[in-house]
N, C-alpha and C positions, 0 to 999 in steps of 0.2 A: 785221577791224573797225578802221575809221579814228574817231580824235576826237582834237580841237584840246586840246594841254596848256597855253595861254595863259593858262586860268582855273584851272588846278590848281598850277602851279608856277613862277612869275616872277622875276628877281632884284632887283624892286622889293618883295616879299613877303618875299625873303630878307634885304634889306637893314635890315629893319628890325630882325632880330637879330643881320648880322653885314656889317662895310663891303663891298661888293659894286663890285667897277670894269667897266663893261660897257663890252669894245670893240668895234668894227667898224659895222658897217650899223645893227643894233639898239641901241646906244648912246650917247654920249655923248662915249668916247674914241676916236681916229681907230686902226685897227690900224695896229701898226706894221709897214714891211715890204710889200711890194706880191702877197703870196700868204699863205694862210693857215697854209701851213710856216713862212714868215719869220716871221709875225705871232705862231703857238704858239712858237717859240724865242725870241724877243723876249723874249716874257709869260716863258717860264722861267725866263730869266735873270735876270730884276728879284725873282724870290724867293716867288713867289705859292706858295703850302701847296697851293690846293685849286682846279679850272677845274668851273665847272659847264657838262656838257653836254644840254642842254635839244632832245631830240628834239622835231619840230612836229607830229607827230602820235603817237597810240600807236596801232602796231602789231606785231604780234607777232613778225611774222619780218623786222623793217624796222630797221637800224640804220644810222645816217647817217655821210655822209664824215668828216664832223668829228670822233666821238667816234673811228674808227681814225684819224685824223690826229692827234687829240691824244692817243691812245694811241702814237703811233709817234716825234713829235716832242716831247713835252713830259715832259720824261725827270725832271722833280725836280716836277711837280707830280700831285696824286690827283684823278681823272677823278670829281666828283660827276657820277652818271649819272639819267637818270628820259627812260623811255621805255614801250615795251607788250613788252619782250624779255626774258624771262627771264634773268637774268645770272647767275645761278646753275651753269648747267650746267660742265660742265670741256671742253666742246670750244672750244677758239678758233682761227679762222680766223687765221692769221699770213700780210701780205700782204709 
C-alpha cells in the first residue's frame, strides 16, 4: 500500500518548532557538491545534529536511496526517519 507523506510530515511543519535548512531540489538552499554523497558530506561537515529523511511514499518494504546514502555518508549526523518500514527490526542490509 502506497500514500503520499506530503500532508503528514514536512519540514515547513517542523520548522515551526525547530530551524529546518532544506537543501537541494526541494528547497531553498542549492546542495552542495554535484552528487548527493558530496552534498551529505558537505551538510556533515558544517555540524548539523539531525537530517530528516522524508520518504514520498509509505511503504512497507520500500526504503529509498537517500536514507542508506545518508546512513553510509553522514557519519556525525542522526537520520530522522518517517516512512511505511518498520525500523524496528535488527536485520540491516549493509551495502
Amino acid at each position: 500500500m502506497k500514500s503520499s507523506t506530503t500532508h503528514i510530515l514536512n519540514p515547513l511543519q517542523v520548522s515551526k518548532h525547530l530551524p529546518v535548512h532544506t537543501y537541494g531540489r526541494c528547497g531553498s538552499l542549492p546542495c552542495p557538491g554535484s552528487s548527493l554523497r558530496d552534498c551529505l558530506v558537505s551538510l556533515d561537515r558544517r555540524g548539523y545534529d539531525f537530517i530528516l529523511v522524508l520518504e514520498r511514499h509509505l511503504c512497507q518494504h520500500y526504503q529509498s536511496r537517500a536514507l542508506w546514502e545518508a546512513l553510509k555518508h553522514a557519519k556525525n549526523m542522526v537520520p530522522v526517519v518517517f516512512g511505511g518500514v518498520d525500523y524496528s527490526g535488527r536485520q540491516v542490509l549493509a551495502l
